[in-house]
C-alpha positions in Angstrom: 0.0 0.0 0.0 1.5 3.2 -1.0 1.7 6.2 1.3 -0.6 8.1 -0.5 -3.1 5.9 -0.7 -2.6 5.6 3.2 -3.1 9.3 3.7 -5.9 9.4 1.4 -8.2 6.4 3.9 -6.9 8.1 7.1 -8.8 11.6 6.1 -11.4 10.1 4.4 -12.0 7.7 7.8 -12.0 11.0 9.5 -14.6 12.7 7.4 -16.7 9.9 7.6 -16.9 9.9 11.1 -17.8 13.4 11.5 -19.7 14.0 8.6 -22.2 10.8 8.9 -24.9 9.8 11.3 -23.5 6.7 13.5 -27.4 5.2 13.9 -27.8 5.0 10.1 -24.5 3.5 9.7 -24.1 1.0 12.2 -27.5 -0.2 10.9 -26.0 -0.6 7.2 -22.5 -1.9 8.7 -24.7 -4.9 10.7 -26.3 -5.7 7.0 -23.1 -5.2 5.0 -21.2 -8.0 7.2 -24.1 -10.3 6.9 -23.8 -10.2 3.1 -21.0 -11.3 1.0 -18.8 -8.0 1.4 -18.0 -6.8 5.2 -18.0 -2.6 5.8 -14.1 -2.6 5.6 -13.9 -4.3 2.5 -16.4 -1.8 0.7 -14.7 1.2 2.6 -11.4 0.1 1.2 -12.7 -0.3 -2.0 -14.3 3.1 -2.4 -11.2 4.7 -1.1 -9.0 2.6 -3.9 -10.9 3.9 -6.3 -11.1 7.6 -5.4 -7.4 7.4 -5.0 -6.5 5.8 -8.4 -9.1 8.7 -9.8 -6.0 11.2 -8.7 -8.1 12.9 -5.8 -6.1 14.7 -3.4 -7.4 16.6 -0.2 -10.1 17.6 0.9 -12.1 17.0 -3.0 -11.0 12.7 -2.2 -11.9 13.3 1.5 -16.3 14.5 0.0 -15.5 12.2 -2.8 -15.1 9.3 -0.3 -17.8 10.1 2.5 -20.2 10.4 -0.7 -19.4 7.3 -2.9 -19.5 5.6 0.3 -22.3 6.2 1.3 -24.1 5.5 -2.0 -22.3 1.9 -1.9 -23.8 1.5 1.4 -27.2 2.6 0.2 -26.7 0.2 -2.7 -28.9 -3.0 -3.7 -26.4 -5.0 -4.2 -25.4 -4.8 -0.7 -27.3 -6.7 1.3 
């Protein structure tokens, strides 16, 4: 794992955890690890892929907290 890409998860953890409402999520995170992916496997993915995008800052720390959200909100997630 490079650096970057380390930096990158770090801030986007920390946005997540202010910008997103814990009830909601720990409901989706208790569904997520009953299906096939668990919640750290989907946040690591989302953050992979906003990272290979080139995102830097604060524009890959919004890009995160949103994709992530919509994987979460997803139907293929179950």
């Amino acid at each position: 794992m490079s650096k970057g890409y380390k930096v990158v998860k770090e801030k986007a953890l920390a946005f997540y955890k202010k910008e997103i409402n814990y009830l909601v999520v720990f409901k989706r995170m208790t569904e997520v690890q009953q299906g096939s992916k668990s919640f750290q496997e989907l946040f690591e993915e989302v953050v992979e892929a906003v990272y290979r995008c080139g995102m830097e800052g604060e524009t890959a720390d919004r890009m995160v907290g949103f994709q992530f959200v919509r994987a979460l909100n997803s139907a293929s997630i179950r």
